[in-house]
N, C-alpha and C positions, 0 to 999 in steps of 0.2 A: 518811261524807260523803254529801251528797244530790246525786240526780243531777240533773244540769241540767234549765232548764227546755225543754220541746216546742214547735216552734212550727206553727201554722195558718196557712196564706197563701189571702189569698182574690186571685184575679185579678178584675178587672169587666173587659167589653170590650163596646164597640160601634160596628163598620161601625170597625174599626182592622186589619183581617186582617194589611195589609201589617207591622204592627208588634209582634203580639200572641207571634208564637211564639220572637222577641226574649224579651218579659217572661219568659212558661212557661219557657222553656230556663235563662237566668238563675238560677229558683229553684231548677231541676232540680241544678244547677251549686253550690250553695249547698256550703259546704266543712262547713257544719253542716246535715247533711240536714232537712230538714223530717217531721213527718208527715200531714202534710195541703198539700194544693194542690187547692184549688177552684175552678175556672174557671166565670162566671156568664157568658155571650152573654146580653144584654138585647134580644135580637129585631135584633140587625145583620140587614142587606140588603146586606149586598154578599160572602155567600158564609160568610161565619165560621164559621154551626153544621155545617155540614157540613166545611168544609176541618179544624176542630176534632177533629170525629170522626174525620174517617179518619187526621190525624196524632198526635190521642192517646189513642184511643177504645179503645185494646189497652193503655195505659201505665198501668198499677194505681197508680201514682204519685198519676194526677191523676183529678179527679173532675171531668167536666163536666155543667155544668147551662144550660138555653137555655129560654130562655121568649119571652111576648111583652114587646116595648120599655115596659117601666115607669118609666125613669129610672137615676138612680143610688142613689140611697137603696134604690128595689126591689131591685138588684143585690146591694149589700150586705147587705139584709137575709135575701134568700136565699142567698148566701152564708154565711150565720151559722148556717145549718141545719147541725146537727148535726155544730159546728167542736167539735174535742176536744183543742186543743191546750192547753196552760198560757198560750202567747202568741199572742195571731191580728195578723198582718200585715196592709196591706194595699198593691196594688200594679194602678196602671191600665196597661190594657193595651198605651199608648204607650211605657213605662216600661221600667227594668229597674236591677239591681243587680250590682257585683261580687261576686265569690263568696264575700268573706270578711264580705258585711252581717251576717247572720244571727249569724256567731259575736261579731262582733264588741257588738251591742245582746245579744247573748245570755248575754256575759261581763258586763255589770253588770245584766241582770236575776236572773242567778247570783250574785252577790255582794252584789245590794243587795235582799232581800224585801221594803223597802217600798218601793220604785218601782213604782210602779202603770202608766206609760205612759211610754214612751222614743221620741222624735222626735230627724229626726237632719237634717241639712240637703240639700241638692241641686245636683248639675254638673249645669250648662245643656248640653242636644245638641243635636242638628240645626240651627235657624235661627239659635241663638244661643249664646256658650259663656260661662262664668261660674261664678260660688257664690252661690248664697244661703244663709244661714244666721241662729238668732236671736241667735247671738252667734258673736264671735271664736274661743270657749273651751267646753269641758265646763260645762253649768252643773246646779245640784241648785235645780230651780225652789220645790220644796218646794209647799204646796199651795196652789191658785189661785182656790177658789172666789170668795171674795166680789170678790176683783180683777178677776175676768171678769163675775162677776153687776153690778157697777158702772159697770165700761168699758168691756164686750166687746172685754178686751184679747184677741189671737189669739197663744195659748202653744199653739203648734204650726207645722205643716210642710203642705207638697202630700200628699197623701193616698199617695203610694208613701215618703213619710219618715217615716208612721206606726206605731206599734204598740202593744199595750196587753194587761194579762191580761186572759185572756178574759171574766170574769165585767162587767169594765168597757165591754167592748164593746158587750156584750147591754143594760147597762143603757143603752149612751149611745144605742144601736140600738129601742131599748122605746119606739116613740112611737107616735102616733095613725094612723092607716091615711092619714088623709089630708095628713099630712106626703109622704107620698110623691110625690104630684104637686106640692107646694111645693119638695119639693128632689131636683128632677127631675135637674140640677145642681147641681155647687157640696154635694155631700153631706156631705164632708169636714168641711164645718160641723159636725156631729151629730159626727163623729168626736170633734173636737176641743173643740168648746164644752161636749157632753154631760159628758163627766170632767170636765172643768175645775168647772162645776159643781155635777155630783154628788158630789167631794169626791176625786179621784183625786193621787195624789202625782207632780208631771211632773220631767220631766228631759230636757235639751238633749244631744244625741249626737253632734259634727261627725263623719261617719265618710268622706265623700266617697265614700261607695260606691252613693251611689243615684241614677240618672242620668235627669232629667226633661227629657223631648223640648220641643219646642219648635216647634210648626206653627203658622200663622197667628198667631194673636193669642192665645193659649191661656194664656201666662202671667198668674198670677195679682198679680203688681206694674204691670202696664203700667194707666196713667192710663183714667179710666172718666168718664166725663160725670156733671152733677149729679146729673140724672135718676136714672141706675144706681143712682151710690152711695148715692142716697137707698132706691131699692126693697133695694140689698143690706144696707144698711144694718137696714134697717125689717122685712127677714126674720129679719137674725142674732140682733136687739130680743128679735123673738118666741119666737126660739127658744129663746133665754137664760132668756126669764122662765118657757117651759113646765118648764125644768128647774130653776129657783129655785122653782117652784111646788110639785115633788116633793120638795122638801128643807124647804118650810114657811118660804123664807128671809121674814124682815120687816128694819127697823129696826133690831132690835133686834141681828140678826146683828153688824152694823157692830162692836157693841163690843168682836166678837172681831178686829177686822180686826192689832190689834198682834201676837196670836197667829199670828196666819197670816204676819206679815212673816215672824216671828220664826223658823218653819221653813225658809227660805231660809238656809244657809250662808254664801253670798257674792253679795249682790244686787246689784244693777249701780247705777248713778248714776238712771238713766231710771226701773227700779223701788220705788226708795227715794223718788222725788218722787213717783211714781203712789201708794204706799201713805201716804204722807204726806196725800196731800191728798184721801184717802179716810177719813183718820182723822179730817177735818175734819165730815165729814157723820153723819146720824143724828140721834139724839135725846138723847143724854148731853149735862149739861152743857155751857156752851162750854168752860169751861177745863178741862174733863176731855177734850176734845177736842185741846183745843191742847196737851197736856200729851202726850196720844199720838202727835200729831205730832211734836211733837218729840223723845221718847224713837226714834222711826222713821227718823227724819232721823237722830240722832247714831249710831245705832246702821250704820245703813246708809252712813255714810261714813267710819266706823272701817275703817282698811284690816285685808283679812285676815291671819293670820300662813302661813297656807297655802292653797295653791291645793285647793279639792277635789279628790279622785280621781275620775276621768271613766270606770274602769273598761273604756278601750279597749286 
């Protein structure tokens, strides 16, 4: 029998003291121990690398690392120094999880070896209390690329409901030095967009164990001005296509788009019209278009005979 997979958890913190040994303790807590916990301080001012040190600076457990304030992409990417787990976590420092997250994403990246990235949903704390999740249900998203490379659909979580094998990290983390001041904020992009694009197999985890604080206006659903959504928009554009860029996508990809439905299990109503009316575009024929929409359509409104197993 092969032994389960290890996991890496990287913390990012900055100028969060009051919340951070919250997150640490959490993983420490983990009923599936970790072997790795990397704490990044991205140059906080308000006490951190030091209050860090002296409360974990003897704990062999964790590894800290403090530099100057580069963002959040910086954080993550040093964090990824010399992560050796099979699965790397990730978790901000306002954050934190009950103890049984770990086993619980840990039990179907055990059972399922091609699942390449498992996200799970989120209880709202502090300001505000709640769930957000991308579905009601376990889902086997199956693979996303050309659906993200098209729509920059978002098949993922807040950046502490993420996780992924590590070799998919590195790749979705491998960008240009100066992406780093572009995703100073808002990094979780690259988390998320990078696999999706580079060819990563997702999956939906409701586990209710990952608890996303809620200060100010920090939520990632709360309404945003033209403006914004225009600049965020017109980031996430760019980011999309540096990583369609690495994979050589064209045109021509599209005509795999029916194959790509078709690793979906049990695709929802929403995804079935979004694949549909991507089967419409490209360069084949029309009626070889239309022909794969609607093989998309019928297929994706065939009810299933069984619920997937969600390995919780």
């Amino acid at each position: 029998m092969n032994a389960g997979v290890s996991f890496s958890v990287i913390v990012t913190n900055y100028n969060y003291r009051e919340f951070v040994a919250e997150a640490i303790d959490s993983v420490l807590a983990q009923s599936r121990p970790v072997v790795q916990l990397i704490v990044v301080d991205d140059g906080s001012a308000d006490g951190s690398p030091a209050w860090l040190a002296e409360r974990y600076g003897a704990d062999p457990r964790v590894t800290l690392r403090c530099g100057s304030n580069g963002g959040q992409l910086s954080a993550f990417i040093k964090g990824m120094d010399g992560v050796t787990g099979d699965v790397v976590c990730f978790l901000d420092a306002d954050d934190h999880w009950n103890p049984d997250y770990l086993a619980r994403i840990g039990a179907l990246y055990d059972a399922r070896r091609d699942v390449d990235f498992v996200f799970s949903d989120v209880s709202l704390c502090g300001n505000e209390q709640g769930m957000h999740g991308f579905a009601p249900h376990a889902m086997d998203l199956g693979y996303t690329a050309i659906s993200t490379w098209i729509t920059a659909h978002w098949y993922g979580a807040a950046t502490s409901a993420l996780s992924m094998r590590r070799a998919w990290a590195r790749r979705a983390l491998d960008v240009p030095i100066a992406f780093q001041e572009t995703w100073r904020l808002s990094a979780d992009n690259c988390l998320v967009f990078g696999p999706s694009v580079l060819g990563a197999r997702k999956y939906f985890l409701p586990t209710g164990a990952v608890h996303y604080r809620i200060h100010g206006n920090n939520g990632w659903w709360h309404a945003r001005d033209t403006e914004r959504q225009f600049a965020s928009g017109f980031r996430a554009r760019c980011l999309i296509n540096h990583y369609a860029s690495q994979m050589h996508m064209d045109t021509l990809t599209l005509d795999l788009v029916k194959r790509e439905f078709l690793s979906k299990p049990e695709p929802s109503r929403d995804e079935t019209m979004r694949y549909a009316r991507i089967a419409m575009r490209g360069s084949a024929p029309w009626l070889k278009r239309v022909e794969r929409a609607i093989a998309i359509w019928r297929r994706g409104m065939r009810k299933p005979a069984t619920r997937t197993v969600s390995g919780s």
